[in-house]
PAMI-680628 format. One record per residue (C-alpha): residue number from 1; residue in three letters; x, y, z. Coordinates in nm, 4 decimals. Layout:
BEGIN
ATOM   pos   code          x          y          z
ATOM   NUM    ALA          X          Y          Z
...
% end
This chain:
BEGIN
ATOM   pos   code          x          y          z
ATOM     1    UNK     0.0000     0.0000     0.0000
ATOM     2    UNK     0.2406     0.2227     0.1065
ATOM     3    UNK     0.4727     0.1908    -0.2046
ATOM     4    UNK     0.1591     0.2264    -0.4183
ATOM     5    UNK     0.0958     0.5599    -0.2867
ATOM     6    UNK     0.4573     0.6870    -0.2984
ATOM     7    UNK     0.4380     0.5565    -0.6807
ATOM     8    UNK     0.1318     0.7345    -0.7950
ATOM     9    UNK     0.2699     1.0624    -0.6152
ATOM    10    UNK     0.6231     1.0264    -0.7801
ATOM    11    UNK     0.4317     0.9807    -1.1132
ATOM    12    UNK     0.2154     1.3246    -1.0662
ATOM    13    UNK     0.4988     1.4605    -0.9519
ATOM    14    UNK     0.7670     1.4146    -1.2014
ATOM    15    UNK     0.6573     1.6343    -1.4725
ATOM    16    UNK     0.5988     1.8900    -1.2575
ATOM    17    UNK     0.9640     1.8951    -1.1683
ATOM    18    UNK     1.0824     1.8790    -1.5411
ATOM    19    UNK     0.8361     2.1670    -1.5988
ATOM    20    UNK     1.0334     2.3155    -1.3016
ATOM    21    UNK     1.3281     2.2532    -1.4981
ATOM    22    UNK     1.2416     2.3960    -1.7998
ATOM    23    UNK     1.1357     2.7242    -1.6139
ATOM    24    UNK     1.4678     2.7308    -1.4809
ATOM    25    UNK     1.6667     2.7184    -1.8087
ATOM    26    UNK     1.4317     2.9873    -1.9231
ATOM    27    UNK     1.5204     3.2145    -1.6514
ATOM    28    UNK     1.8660     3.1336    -1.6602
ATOM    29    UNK     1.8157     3.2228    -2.0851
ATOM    30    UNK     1.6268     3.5648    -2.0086
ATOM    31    UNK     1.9231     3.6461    -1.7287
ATOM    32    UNK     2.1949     3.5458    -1.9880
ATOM    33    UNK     2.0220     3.7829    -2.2559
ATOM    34    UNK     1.9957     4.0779    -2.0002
ATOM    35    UNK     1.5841     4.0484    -2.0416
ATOM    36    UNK     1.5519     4.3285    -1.7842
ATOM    37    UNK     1.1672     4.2058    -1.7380
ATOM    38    UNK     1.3496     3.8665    -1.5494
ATOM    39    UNK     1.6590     4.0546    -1.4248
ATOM    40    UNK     1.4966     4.1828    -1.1308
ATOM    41    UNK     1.5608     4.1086    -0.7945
ATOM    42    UNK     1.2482     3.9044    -0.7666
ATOM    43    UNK     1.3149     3.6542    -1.0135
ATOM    44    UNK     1.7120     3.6528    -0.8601
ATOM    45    UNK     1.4961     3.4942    -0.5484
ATOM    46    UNK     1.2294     3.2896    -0.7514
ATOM    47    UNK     1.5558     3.1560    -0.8958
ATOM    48    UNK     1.7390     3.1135    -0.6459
ATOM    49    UNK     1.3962     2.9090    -0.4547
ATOM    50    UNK     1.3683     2.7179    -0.7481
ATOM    51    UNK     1.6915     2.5537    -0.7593
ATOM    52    UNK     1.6968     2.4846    -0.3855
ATOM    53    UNK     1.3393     2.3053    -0.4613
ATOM    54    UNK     1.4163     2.0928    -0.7514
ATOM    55    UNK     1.7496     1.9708    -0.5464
ATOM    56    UNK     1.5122     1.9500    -0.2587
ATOM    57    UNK     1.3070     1.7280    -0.4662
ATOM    58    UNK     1.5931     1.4991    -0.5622
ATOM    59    UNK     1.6899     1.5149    -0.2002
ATOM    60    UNK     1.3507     1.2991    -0.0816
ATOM    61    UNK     1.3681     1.0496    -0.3689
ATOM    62    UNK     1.6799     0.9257    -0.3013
ATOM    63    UNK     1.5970     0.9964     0.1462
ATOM    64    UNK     1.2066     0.8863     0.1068
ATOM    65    UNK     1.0962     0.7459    -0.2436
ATOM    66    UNK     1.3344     0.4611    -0.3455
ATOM    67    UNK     1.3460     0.2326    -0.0490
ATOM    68    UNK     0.9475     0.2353    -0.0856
ATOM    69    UNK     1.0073     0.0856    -0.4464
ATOM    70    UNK     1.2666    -0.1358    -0.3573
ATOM    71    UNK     1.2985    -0.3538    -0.0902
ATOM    72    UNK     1.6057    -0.5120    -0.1268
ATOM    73    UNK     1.7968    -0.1541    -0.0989
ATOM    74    UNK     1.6739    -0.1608     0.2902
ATOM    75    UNK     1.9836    -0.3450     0.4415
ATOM    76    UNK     2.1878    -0.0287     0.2624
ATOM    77    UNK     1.9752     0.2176     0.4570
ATOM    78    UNK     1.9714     0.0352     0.7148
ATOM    79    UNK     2.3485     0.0422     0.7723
ATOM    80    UNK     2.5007     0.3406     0.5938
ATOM    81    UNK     2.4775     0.6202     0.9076
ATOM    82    UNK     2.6964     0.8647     0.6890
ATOM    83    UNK     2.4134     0.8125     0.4049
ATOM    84    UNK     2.1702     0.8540     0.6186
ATOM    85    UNK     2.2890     1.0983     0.8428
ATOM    86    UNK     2.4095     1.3132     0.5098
ATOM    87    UNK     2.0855     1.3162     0.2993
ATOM    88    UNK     1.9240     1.4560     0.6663
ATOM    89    UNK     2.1368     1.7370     0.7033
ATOM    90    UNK     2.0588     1.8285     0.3378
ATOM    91    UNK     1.7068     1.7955     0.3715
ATOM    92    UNK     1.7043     2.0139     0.6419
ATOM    93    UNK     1.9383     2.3172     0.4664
ATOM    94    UNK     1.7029     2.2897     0.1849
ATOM    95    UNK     1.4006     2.3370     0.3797
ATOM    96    UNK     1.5572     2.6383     0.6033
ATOM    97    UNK     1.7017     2.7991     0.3217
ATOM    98    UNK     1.3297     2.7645     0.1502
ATOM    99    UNK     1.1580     2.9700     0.4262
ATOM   100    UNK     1.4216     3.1823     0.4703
ATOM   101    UNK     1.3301     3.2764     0.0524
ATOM   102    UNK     1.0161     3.2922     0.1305
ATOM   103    UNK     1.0703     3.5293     0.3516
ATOM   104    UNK     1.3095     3.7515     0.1397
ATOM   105    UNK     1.0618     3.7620    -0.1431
ATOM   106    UNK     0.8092     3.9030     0.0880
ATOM   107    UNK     1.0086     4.1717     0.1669
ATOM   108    UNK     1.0962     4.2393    -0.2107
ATOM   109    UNK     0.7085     4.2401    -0.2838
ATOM   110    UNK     0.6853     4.5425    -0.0450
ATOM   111    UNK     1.0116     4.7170    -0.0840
ATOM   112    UNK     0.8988     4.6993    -0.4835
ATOM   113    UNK     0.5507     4.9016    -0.3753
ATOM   114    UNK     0.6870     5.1311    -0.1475
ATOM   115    UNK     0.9638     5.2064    -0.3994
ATOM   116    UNK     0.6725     5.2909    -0.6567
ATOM   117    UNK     0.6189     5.5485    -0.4306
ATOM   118    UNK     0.9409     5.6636    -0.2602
ATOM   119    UNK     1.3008     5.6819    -0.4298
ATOM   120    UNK     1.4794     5.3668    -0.2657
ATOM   121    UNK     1.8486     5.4493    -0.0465
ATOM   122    UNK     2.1092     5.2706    -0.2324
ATOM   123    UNK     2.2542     5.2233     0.0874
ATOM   124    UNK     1.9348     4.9842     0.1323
ATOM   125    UNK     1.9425     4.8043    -0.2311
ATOM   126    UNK     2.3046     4.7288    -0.1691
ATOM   127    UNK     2.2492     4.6200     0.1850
ATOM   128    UNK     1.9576     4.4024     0.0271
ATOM   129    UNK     2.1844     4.2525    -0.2404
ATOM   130    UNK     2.4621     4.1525    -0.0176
ATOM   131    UNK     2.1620     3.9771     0.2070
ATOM   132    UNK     2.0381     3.7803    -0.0888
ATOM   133    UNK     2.4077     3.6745    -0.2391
ATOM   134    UNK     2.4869     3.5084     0.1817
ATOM   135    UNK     2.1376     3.3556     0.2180
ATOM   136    UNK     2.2377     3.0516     0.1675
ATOM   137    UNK     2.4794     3.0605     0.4320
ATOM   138    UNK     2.2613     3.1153     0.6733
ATOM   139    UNK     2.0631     2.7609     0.6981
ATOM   140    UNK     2.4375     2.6109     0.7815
ATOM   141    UNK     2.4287     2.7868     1.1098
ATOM   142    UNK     2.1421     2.6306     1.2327
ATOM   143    UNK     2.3039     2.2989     1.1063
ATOM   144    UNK     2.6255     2.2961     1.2652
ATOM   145    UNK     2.5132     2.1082     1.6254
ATOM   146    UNK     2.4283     1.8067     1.4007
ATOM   147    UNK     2.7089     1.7324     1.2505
ATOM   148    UNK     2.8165     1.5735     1.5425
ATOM   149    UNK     2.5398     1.3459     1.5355
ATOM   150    UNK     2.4498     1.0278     1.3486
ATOM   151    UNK     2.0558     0.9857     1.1655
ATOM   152    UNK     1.9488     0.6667     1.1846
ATOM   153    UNK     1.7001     0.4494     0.9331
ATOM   154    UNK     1.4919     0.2464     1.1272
ATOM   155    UNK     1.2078     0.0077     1.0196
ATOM   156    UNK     0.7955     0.0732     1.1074
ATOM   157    UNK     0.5877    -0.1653     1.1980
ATOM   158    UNK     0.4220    -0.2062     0.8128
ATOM   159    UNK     0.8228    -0.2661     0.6781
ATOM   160    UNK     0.9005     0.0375     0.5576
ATOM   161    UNK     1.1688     0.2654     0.6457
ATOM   162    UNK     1.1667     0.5989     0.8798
ATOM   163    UNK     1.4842     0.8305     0.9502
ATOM   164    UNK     1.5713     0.9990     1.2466
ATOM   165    UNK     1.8086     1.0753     1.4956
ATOM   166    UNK     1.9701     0.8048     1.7329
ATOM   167    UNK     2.0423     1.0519     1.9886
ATOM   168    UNK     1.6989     1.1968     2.1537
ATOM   169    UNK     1.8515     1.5660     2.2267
ATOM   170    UNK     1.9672     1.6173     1.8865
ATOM   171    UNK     1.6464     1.5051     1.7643
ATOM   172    UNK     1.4223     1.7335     1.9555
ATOM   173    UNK     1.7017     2.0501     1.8404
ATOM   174    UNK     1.6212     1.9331     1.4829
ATOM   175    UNK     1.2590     1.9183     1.5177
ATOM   176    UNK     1.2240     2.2430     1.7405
ATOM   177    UNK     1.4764     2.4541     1.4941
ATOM   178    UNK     1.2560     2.2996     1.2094
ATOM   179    UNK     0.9038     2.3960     1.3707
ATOM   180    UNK     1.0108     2.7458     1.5110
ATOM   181    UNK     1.1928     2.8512     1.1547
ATOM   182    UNK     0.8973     2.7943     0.9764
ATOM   183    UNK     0.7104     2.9211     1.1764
ATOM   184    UNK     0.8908     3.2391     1.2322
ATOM   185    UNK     0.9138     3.3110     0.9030
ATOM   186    UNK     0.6323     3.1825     0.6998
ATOM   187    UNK     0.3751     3.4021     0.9817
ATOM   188    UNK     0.5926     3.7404     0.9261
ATOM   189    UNK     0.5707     3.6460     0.5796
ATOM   190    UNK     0.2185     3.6199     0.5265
ATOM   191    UNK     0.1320     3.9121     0.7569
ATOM   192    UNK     0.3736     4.1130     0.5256
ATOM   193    UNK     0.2053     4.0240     0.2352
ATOM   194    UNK    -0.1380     4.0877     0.3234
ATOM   195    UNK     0.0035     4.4447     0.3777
ATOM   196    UNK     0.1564     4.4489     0.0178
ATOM   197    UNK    -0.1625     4.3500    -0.0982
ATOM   198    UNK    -0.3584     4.6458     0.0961
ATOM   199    UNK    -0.0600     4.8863    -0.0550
ATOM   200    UNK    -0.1312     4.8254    -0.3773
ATOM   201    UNK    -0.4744     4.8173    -0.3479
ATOM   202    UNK    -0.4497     5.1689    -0.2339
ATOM   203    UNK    -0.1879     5.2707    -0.4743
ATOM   204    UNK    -0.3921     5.1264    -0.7592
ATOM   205    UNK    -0.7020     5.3225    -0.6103
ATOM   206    UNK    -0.5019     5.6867    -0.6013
ATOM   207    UNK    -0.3489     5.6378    -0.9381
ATOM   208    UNK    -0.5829     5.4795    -1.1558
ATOM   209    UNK    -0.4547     5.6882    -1.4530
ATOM   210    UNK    -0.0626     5.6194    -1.3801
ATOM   211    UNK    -0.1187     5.2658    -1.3302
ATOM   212    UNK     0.0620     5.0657    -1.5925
ATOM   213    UNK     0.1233     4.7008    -1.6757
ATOM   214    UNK     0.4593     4.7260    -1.5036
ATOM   215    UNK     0.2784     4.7561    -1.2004
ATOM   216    UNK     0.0509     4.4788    -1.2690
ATOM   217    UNK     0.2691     4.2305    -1.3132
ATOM   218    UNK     0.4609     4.3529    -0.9912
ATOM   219    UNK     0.1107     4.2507    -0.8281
ATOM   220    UNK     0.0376     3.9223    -0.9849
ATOM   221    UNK     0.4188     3.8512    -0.8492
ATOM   222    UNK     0.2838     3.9198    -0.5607
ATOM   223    UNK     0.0012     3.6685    -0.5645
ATOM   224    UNK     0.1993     3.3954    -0.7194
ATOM   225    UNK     0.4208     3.4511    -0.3808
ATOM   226    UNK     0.0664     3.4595    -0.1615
ATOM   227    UNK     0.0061     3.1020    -0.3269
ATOM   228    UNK     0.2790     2.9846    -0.2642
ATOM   229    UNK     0.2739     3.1015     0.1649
ATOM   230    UNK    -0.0174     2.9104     0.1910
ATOM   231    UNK     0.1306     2.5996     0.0947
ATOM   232    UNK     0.4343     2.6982     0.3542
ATOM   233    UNK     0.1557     2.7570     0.6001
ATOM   234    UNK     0.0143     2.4082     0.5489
ATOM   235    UNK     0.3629     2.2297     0.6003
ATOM   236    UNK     0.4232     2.4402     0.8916
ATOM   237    UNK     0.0992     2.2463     1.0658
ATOM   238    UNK     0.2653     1.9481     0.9436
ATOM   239    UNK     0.6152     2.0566     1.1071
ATOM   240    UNK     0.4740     2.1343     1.4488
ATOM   241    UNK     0.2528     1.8202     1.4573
ATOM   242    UNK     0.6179     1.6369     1.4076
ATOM   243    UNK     0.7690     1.8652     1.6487
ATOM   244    UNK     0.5123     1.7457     1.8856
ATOM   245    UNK     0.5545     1.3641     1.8157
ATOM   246    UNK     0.9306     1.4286     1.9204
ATOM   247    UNK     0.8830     1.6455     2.1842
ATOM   248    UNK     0.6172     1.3622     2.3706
ATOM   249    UNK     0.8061     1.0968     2.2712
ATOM   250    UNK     0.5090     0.9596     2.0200
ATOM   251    UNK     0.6696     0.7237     1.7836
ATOM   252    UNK     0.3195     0.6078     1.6626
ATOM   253    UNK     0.2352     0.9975     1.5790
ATOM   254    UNK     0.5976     1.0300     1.4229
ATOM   255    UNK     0.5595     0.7446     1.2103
ATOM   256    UNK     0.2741     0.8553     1.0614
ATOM   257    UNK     0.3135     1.1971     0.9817
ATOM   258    UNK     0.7089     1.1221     0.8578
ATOM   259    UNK     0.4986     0.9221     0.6061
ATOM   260    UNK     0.3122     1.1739     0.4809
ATOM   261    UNK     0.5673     1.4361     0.5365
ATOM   262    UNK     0.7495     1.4310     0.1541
ATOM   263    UNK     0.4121     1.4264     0.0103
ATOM   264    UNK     0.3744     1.7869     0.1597
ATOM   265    UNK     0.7357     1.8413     0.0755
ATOM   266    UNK     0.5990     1.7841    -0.3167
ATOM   267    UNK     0.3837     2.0594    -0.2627
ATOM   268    UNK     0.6141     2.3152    -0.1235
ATOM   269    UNK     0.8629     2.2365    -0.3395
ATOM   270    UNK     0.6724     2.2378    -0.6987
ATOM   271    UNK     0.3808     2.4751    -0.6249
ATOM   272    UNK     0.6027     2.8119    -0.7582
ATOM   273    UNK     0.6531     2.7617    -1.1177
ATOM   274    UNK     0.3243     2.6438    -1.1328
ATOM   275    UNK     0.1629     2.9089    -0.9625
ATOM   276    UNK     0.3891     3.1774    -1.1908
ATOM   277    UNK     0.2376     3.0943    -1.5033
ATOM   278    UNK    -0.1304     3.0857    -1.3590
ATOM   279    UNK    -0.1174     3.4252    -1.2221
ATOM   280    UNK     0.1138     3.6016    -1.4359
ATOM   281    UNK     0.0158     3.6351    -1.8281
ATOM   282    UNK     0.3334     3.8145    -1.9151
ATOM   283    UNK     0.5151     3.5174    -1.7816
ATOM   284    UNK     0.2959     3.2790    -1.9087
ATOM   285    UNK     0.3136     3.4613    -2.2751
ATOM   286    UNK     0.7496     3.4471    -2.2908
ATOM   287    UNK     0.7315     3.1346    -2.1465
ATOM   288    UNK     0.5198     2.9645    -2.4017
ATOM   289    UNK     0.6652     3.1873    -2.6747
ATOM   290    UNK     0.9916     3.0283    -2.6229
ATOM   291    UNK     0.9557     2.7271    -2.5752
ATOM   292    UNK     0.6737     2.6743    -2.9137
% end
């Protein structure tokens, strides 16, 4: 049953991360061809997000997806601690650097309105850009206590395989740095686009005249990146329900929701290109354009 379900998902699944793909190598194109339209800070991050979810993607097939298929790779798992223990730590530094993305492209979405309105410091825009170049340094800081620790896969009672840590404090730090990151950033980040939303609401309602398709596809950027919250706010009820399985000790609870957890993770990691080309038609127009 359970390898049924992990098949059908990997099956939906898959074309959605080539059509991840092939957004990639457009952006990558447009950025190569100076396309100002795609040169913008906000597709630097959509970029950026995209590559950490397609790897993030990888990252669960090979942690969560083949030893569902395959039983005889389960004495492997079951005895390779720096395989294990590896494909762990990178799960996690995808999923931190994710929200922290998340979080960034929130506050592009708003420094974009309020610069609509207000001449932007370049103090601030170079500040900004140094930010966005060391994100991805900063998940590795919250990573460093477990390197000293070894991940475990361990068998459920139905045969398949879970992973987790061996050592009980370093697996309550995982799971309460996992909760309270997502949760501290995907809240903030909602909140400060709901405000974005009411700026340009306003903006649009002062300057009817003025307003120009620039500005609307700033906005629909905006709503692909309110899509894509809500999925972040969904896995963060998913994070804190296994941050409470950990926390009381509930291998029954963990065991379940680890089971579902990568199908969640498919979600997260695949709903932004798809989102993009529903909500933008600009996007949706060069996209097709190119690739027809």
């Amino acid at each position: 049953m359970v390898a049924t379900v992990t098949l059908i998902f990997t099956v939906v699944s898959t074309p959605f991360w080539f059509f991840q793909a092939s957004v990639l190598i457009f952006l990558f194109y447009c950025r190569y061809r100076g396309v100002g339209t795609y040169s913008t800070t906000f597709f630097l991050l959509f970029t950026m997000l995209s590559i950490i979810d397609s790897i993030s993607q990888i990252t669960t097939f090979l942690g969560m997806r083949i030893h569902a298929f395959f039983d005889f790779v389960h004495p492997f798992y079951l005895s390779s601690p720096v395989y294990s223990s590896v494909l762990y730590l990178c799960s996690a530094y995808f999923l931190y650097t994710q929200c922290i993305l998340h979080l960034f492209i929130a506050i592009n979405r708003i420094w974009n309105v309020y610069s609509i309105l207000h001449s932007p410091s370049y103090k601030f825009v170079y500040l900004g850009n140094v930010i966005i170049t060391l994100s991805p340094c900063f998940a590795v800081l919250l990573l460093i206590p477990r390197f000293f620790y070894v991940a475990m896969y361990f068998k459920n009672a139905d045969g398949s395989l879970s992973l987790k840590y061996t050592d009980t404090m370093i697996q309550r730090y995982q799971s309460t740095v996992a909760t309270s990151l997502i949760f501290v950033t995907a809240v903030p980040t909602f909140i400060i686009q709901l405000i974005t939303v009411k700026k340009y609401q306003t903006f649009f309602e002062g300057h009817q005249v003025s307003m120009s398709k620039k500005h609307l596809q700033e906005y629909r950027l905006l709503c692909q990146a309110m899509v894509v919250i809500v999925v972040q706010l969904i896995f963060c009820a998913m994070q804190c329900t296994v941050y409470i399985s950990t926390v009381t000790n509930n291998l029954a609870l963990f065991t379940l929701i680890i089971g579902y957890y990568p199908y969640f993770g498919d979600f997260l990691n695949l709903t932004g290109p798809v989102a993009l080309i529903v909500v933008s038609r600009k996007f949706r127009t060069d996209y097709t354009h190119k690739f027809t």
